[in-house]
DOVOLO-474823 format. One record per residue: x, y, z of N, C-alpha, C in turn; residue in three letters. Coordinates in steps of 0.2 Angstrom, whole numbers, plus 2048, in hexadecimal, padded with zeros to 3 digits. Atoms other than C-alpha are relative to their C-alpha. Example, Ala and Ser with C-alpha at 12.3 -4.5 7.8 and 13.67 -1.06 7.14 Angstrom:
<recs>
8047FA80083E7EA827804806800ala/7FC7FA7FF8447FB8247FC805803ser/
</recs>
This chain:
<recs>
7FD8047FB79B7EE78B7FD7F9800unk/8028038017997DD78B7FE7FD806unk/8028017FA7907D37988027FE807unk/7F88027FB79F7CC7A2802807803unk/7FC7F97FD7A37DF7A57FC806802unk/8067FC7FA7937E57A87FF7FD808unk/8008047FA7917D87B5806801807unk/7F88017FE7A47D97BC7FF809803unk/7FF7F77FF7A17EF7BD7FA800806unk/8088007FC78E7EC7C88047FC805unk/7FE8057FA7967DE7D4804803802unk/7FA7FC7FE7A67EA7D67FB805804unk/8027FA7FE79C7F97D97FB7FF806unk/8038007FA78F7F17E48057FE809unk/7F98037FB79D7E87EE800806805unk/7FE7F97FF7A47FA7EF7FA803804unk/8067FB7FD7938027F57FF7FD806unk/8048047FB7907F2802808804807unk/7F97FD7FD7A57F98087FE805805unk/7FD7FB7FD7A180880A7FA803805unk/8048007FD7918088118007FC80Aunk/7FE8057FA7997FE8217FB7FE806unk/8058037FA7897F68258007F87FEunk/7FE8068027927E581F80A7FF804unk/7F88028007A47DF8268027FF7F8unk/7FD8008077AF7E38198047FC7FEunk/7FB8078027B97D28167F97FC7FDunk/8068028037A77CB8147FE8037F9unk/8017FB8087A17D88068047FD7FBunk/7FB8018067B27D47FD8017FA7FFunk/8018098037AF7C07FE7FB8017FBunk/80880280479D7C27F88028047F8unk/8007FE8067A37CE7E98027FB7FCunk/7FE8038057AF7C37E47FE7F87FFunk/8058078027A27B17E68008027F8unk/8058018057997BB7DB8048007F8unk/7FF7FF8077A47C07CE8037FA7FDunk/8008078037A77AC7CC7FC7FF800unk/8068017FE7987A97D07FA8007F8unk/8037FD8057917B27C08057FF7FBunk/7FA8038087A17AB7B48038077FFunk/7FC7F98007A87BF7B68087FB7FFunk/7FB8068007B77B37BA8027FB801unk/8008067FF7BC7A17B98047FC806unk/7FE8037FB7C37987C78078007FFunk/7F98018057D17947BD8058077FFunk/7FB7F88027D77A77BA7FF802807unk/7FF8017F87D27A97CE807801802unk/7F68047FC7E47A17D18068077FEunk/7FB7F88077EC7AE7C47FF807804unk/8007F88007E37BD7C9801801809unk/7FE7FF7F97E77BC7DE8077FF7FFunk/7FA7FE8017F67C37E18027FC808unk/7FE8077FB7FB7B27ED806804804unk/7FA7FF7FE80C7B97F17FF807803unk/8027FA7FA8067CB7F97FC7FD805unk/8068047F97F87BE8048077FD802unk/7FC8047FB8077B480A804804802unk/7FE7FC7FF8107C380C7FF805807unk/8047FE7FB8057CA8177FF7FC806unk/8008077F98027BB8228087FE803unk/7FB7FF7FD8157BA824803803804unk/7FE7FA7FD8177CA8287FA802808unk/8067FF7FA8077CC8368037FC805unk/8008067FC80D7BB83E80A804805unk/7F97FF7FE8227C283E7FE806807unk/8017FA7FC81B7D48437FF7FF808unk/8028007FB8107CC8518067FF806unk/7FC7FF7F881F7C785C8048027FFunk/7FD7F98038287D48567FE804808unk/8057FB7FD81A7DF8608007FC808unk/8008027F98177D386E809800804unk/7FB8017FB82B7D1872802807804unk/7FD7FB7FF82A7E58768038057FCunk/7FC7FB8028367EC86B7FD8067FFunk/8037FA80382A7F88627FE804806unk/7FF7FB7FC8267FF874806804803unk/7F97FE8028388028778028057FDunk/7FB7FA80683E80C8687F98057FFunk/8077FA7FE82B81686B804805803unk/7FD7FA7FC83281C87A8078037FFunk/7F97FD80284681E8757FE8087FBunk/8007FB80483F8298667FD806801unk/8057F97FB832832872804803802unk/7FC7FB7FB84083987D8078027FAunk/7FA7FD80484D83B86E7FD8077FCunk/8057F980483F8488647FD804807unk/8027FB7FC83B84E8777F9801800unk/80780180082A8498757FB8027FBunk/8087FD8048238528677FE7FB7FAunk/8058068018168438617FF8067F8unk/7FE7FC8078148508528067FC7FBunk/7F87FF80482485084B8027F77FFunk/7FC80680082883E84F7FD7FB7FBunk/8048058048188378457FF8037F9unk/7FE7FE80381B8428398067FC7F8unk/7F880380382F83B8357FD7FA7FFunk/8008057FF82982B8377FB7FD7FAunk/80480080481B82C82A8048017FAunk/7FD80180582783381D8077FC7FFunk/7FC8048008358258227FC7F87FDunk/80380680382781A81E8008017F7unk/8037FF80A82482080B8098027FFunk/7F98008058388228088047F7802unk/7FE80980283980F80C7FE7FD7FEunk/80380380782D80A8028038037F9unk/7FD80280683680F7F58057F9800unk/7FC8077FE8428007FA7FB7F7802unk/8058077FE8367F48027FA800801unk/8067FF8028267EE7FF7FC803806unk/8027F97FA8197FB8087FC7FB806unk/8038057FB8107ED8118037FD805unk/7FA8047FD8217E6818801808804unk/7FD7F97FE8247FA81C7FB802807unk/8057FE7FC8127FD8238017FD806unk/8028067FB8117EE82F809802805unk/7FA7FE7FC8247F2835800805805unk/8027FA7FA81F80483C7FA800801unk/8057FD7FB80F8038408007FD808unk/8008017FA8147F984F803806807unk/7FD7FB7FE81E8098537FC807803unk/8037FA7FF81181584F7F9800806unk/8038037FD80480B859803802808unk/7FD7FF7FA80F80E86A7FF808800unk/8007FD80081081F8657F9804801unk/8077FF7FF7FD8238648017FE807unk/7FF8037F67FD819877801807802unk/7FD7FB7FC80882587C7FD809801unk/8037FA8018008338757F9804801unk/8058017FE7EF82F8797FC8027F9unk/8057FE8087E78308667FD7FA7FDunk/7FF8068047DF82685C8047FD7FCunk/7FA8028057E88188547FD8017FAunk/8008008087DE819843803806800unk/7FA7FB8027E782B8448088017FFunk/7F88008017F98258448017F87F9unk/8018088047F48118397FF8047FBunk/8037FE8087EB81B8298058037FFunk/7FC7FD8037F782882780A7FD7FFunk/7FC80780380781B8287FC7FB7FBunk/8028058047FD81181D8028027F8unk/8017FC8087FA81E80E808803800unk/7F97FC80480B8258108067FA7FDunk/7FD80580381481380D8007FF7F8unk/8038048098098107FC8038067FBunk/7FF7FB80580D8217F48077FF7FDunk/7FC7FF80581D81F7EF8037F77FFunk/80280480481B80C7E98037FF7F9unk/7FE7FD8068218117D88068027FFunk/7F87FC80483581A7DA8037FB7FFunk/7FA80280184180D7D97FE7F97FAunk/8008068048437FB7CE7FD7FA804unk/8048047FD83E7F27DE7FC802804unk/8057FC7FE8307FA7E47FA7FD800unk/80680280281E7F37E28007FB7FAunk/80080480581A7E67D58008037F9unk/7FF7FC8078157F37C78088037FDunk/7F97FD8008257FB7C98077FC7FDunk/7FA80880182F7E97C98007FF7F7unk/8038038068257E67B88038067FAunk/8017FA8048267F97B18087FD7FFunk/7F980180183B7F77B37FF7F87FBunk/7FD80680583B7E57A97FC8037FAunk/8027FE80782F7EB79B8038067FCunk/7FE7FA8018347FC79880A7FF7FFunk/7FB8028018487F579A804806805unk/7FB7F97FD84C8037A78057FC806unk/7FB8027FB85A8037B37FD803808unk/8007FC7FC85A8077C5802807801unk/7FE7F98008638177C27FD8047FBunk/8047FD80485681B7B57F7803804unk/8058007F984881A7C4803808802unk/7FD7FC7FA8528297CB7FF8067FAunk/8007FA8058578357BA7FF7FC7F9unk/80280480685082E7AA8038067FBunk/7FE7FC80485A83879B803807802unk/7FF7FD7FD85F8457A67F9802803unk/8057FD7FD84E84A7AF7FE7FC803unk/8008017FB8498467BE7F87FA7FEunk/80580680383E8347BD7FC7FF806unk/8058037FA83382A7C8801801806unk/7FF7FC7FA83C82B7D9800807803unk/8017FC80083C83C7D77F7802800unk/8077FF7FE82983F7D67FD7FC805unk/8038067FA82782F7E37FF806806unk/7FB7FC7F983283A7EF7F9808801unk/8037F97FE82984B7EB7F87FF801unk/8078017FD8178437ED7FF7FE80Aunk/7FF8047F981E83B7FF7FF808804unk/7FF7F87FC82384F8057FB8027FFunk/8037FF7FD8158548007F87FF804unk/8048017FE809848807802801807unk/7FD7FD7F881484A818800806802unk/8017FC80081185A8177FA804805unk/8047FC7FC7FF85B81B7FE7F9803unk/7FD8057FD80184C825803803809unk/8007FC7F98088588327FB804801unk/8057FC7FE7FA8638317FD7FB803unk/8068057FD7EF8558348037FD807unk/7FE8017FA7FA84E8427FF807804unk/8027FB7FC7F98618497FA800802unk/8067FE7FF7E68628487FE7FB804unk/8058067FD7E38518518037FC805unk/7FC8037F97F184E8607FF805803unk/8027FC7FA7EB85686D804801806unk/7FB8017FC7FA8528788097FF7FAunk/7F980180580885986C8067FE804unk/7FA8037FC81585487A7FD7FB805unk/7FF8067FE818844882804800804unk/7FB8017FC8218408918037FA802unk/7FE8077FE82982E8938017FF807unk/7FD8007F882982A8A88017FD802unk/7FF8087FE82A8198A88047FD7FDunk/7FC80680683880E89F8017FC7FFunk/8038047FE8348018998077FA7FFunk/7FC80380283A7F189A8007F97FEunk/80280680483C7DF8927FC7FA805unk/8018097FD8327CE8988047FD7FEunk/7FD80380283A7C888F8078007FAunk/7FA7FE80284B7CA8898027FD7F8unk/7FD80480784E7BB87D7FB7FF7F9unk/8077FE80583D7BD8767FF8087FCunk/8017FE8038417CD8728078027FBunk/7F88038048547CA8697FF7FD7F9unk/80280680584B7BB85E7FD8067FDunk/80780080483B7C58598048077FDunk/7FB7F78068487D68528037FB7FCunk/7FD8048058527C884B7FD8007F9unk/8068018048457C38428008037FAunk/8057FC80283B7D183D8078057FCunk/7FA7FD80584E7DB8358007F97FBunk/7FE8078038517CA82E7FB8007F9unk/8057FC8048407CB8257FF8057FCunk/8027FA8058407DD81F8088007FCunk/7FC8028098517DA8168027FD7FBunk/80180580384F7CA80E7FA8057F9unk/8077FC80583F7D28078048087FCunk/7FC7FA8028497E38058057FE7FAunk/7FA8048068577D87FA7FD7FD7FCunk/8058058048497CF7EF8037FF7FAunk/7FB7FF8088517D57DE8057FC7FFunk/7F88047FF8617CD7E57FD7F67FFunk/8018057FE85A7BD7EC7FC7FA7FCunk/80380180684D7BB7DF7FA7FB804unk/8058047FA8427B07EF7FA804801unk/8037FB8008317B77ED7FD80180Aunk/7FF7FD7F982C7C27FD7FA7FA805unk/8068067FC81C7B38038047FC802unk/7FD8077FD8297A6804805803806unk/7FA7FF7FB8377B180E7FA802807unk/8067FE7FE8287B88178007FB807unk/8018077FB8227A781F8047FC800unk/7F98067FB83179D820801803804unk/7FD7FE7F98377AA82D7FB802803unk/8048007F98277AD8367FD7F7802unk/8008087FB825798837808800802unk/7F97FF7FB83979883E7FF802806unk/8017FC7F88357A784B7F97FB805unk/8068007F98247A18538037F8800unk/7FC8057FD82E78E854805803806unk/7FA7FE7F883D79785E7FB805804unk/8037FA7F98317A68687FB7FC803unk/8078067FD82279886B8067FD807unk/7FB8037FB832790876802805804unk/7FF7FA7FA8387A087D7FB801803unk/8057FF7FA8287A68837FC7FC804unk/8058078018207958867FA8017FEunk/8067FF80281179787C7FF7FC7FAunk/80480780380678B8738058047F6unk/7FD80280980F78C85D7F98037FFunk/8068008027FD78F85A7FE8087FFunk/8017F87FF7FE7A28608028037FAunk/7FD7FF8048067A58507FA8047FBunk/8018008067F77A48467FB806803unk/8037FA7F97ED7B28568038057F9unk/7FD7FD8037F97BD84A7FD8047FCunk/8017FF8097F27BC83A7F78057FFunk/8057FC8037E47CB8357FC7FC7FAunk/8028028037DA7C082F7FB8017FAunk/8057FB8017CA7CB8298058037FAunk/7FE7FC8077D77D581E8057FB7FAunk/7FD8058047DF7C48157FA7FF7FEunk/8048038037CE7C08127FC8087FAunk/8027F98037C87D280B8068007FAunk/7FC8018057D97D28027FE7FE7FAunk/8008098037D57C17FA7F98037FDunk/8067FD8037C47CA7F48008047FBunk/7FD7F88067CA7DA7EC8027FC7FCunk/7F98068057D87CD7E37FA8007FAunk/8058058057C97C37DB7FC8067FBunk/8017FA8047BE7D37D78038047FBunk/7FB7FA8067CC7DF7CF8037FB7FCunk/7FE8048057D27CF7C67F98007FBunk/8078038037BE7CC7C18018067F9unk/8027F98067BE7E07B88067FF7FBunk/7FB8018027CF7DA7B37FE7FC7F9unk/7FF8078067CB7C97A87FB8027FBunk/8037FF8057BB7D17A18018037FDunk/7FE7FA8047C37E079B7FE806801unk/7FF7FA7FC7BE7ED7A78068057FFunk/7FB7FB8007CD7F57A98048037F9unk/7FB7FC8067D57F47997F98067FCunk/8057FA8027C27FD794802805800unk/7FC7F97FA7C780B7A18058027F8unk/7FB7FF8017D880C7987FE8027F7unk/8017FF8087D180D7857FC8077FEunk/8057F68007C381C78A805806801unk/7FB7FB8017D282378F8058057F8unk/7FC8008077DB82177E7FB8037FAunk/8057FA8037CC8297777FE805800unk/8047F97FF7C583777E809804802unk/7FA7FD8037D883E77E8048007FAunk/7FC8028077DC83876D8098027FDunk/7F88028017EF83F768803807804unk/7FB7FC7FB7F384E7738027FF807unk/7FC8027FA80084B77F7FC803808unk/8017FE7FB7FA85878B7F87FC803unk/8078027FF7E685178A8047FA804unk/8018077FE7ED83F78D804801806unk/7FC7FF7F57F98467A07FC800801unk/8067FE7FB7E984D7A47FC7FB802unk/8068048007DD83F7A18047FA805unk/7FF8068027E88317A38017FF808unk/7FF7FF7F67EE8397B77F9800802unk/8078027FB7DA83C7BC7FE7FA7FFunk/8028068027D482C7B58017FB805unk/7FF8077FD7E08217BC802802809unk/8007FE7F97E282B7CD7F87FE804unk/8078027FD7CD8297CF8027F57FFunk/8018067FE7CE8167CA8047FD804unk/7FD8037FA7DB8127D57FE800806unk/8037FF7F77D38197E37FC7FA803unk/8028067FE7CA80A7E27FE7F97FEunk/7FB8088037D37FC7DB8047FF804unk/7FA7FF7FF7E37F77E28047FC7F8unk/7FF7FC8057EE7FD7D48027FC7FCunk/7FD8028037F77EF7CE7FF7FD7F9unk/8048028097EC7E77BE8018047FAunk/8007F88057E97F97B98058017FEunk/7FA7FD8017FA7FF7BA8027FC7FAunk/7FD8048048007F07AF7FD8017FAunk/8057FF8067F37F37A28028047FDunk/8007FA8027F58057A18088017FEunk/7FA80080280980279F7FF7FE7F7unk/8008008098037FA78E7FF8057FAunk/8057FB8047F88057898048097FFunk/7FA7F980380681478C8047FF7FBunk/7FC80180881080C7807FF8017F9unk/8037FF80680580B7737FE8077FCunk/8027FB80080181C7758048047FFunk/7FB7FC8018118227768038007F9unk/7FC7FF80481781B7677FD8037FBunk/8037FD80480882175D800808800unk/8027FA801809832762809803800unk/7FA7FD80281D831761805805808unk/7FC7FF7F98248357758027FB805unk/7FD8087FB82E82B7817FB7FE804unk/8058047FB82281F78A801802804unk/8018017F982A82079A7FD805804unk/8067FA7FE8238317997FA801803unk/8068007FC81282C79B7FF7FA805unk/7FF8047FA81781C7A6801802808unk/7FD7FC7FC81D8287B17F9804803unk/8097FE7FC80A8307B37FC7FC801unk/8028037FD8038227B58017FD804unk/7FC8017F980D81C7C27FE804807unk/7FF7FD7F880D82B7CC7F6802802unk/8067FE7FF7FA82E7CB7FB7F9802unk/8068097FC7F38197CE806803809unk/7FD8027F980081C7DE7FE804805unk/8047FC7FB7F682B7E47FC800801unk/8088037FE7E68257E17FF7FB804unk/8008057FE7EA8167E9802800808unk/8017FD7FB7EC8217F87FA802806unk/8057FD7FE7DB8257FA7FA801802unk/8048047FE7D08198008007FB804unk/7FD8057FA7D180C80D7FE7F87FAunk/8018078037CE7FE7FD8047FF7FAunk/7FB7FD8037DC8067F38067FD7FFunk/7FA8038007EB7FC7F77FF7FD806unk/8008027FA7EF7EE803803802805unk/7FE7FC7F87F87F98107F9803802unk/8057FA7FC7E88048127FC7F9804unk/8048057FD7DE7F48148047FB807unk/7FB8057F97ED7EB8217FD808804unk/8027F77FB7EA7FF82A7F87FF803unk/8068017FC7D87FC82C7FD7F9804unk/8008057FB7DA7EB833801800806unk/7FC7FF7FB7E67EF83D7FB805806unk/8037FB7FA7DB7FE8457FB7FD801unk/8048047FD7CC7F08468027FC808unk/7FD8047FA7D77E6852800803804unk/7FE7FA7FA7DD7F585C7FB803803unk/8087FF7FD7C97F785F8038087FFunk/8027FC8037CA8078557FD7FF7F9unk/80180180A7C18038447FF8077FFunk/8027F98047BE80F8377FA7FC7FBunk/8058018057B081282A8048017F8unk/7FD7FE8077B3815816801805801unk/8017FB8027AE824818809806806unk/7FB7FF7FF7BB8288288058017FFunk/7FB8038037C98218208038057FBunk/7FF7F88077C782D811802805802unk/7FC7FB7FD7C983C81C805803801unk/7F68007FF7DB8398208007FF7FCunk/7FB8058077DF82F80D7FC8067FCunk/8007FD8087D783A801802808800unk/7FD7FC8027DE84B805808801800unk/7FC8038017EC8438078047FD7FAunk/8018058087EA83A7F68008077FBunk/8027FA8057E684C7ED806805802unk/7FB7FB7FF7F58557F78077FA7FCunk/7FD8018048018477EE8008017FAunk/8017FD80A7FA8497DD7FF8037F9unk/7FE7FA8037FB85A7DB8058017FEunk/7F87FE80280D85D7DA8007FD7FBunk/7FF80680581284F7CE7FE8047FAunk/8047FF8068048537C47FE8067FCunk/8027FA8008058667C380B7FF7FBunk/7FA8008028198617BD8007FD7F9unk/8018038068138557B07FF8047FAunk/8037FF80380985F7AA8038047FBunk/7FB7FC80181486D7A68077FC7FBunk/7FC80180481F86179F7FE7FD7F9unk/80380380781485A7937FE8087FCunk/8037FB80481086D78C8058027FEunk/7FE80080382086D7898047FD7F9unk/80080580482185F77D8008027F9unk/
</recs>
């Protein structure tokens, strides 16, 4: 290792230890890792610009500022109670559905635009139910990120796997006849919802709800504008492919539009707009960014990806095995996008030397970075917008909390898959 990667792997890990240690605000932590990894020439300021994924921050800010009068106009308590007395109250069932409609619309739109859409949903339903909100936030968080990976428009690796590899959307679905990426997205989603329900059984204490009071709007035109909106937003972003306008610019032109017309509605100061914006996890974000770029420049991760190509050397079935644990544990704590990209090279190469269709092994690292990346609360930005969110709602969580819910959860999607893989590689 050279010293750039010694350095860049110690400032990662301490970082990580100050995280999880939660005797430091965790935006702060992920500043200071990433000072240092400029700090110490790990990264140059210059590749900074490069390695911060600008267009998921502005994304995020768009979306917080749109959601916020989204949230304040109502609506979200509204269609709470509608869906409460349409399922009859049962707060089970209802968070449940709601968790697996989240991860089958992330296969369509991006999970952060998915997360931030219901949790204002799931949020009234806690209320109602009298639960903690980290128990309705985290597990809508992890179930958005898991299936990241079925379609052509899905997540950034996804976007990139389809142009380099030359696949279609309809090769997303059944690739040569056999059941391809959506297909495993979908079957990690069922079975992360699965124990998802167990876990909502063990820890709502009021499995029925009774709605007594109906609610109603302050405001009528404020809450007309702020749906307007908030559809308007999720499918511009939803049509992205088409539009080709990336999601930060569609993002923030309609949340600067809305708080112009709802600031006049409500009469409230323009300025409320910026109250919105989770700041602590744009600055945390903005930290990881610089760090997992830092492992990135020096050669950290393509490292990873080479010890792989070693200590498997040419059997197919060694390299399923290796190549799912590996990038399952580093994703847990990475967010996965670098790696994924990396390891996309690194299966080709491999593929062609050992003589099997890549997409074969693009297909296991795909489903295995997007179940590690379930696992941790520093794993992808939905889990880290999830524990902001539960900061603001004056419920924080610890690393260690956060895990409880995300890693059996992380290990109940990445068995199936990986148990179908595997089997497919033995018969190779």
């Amino acid at each position: 290792m050279t010293i750039e990667q010694i350095l860049a792997t110690i400032i990662f890990i301490g970082t990580l230890a100050l995280i999880v240690s939660n005797k430091i605000e965790k935006s702060i932590a992920a500043i200071i890792g990433g000072m240092l990894m400029i700090l110490t020439g790990v990264i140059k300021p210059e590749e900074v610009v490069t390695q911060v994924d600008w267009n998921v921050l502005g994304l995020l800010t768009g979306l917080m500022m749109t959601v916020g009068y989204f949230s304040k106009s109502g609506v979200p308590i509204w269609i709470a109670q509608k869906v409460t007395k349409a399922l009859k109250g049962n707060v089970r069932l209802i968070l449940t559905i709601m968790c697996f409609m989240g991860s089958f619309l992330s296969c369509f739109i991006d999970n952060t635009t998915t997360m931030l859409a219901l949790s204002t949903l799931t949020l009234e339903l806690a209320i109602l139910a009298g639960i903690r909100k980290a128990y309705v936030l985290i597990p809508m968080a992890i179930s958005v990120n898991i299936t990241g990976y079925a379609t052509l428009i899905s997540d950034p690796p996804a976007v990139f796997l389809g142009s380099f590899a030359h696949l279609t959307m309809p090769e997303f679905f059944i690739y040569k006849g056999a059941p391809s990426f959506f297909f495993y997205a979908i079957l990690s989603a069922i079975s992360g919802t699965l124990y998802l329900y167990y876990f909502f059984g063990k820890n709502i204490k009021k499995p029925k709800v009774e709605v007594t009071r109906n609610f109603s709007f302050e405001n009528k035109n404020l809450a007309k504008v702020a749906t307007i909106g908030f559809i308007l937003l999720c499918t511009l972003i939803g049509f992205r492919s088409v539009t080709k306008i990336p999601e930060s610019i569609v993002a923030l032109f309609i949340a600067s539009i809305l708080g112009v017309i709802c600031s006049r509605i409500a009469k409230s100061d323009i300025i409320e707009i910026f109250s919105f914006v989770d700041w602590p996890t744009i600055l945390f974000l903005t930290g990881m960014f610089i760090m997992v770029g830092g492992l990135n420049v020096s050669g950290v991760i393509q490292l990873i990806a080479n010890s792989i190509v070693t200590l498997a050397g040419e059997k197919i079935i060694m390299i399923v095995i290796l190549v799912s644990l590996i990038t399952f544990l580093t994703c847990a704590f990475i967010i996965n996008i670098p790696y994924l990209i990396t390891m996309i090279y690194v299966m080709q190469g491999i593929a062609a030397k050992i003589g099997v269709d890549p997409v074969f092994l693009y297909l296991v690292i795909m489903f295995a970075g997007y179940a590690g990346s379930t696992a941790t609360m520093i794993s992808a930005p939905s889990n880290i917008v999830a524990v902001g969110l539960c900061r603001k709602e004056g419920d924080s969580v610890s690393f260690k909390e956060f895990s409880k819910i995300s890693l059996p959860f992380a290990i109940s999607t990445f068995l199936p898959p990986f148990i179908i893989l595997v089997f497919r590689a033995l018969s190779m």
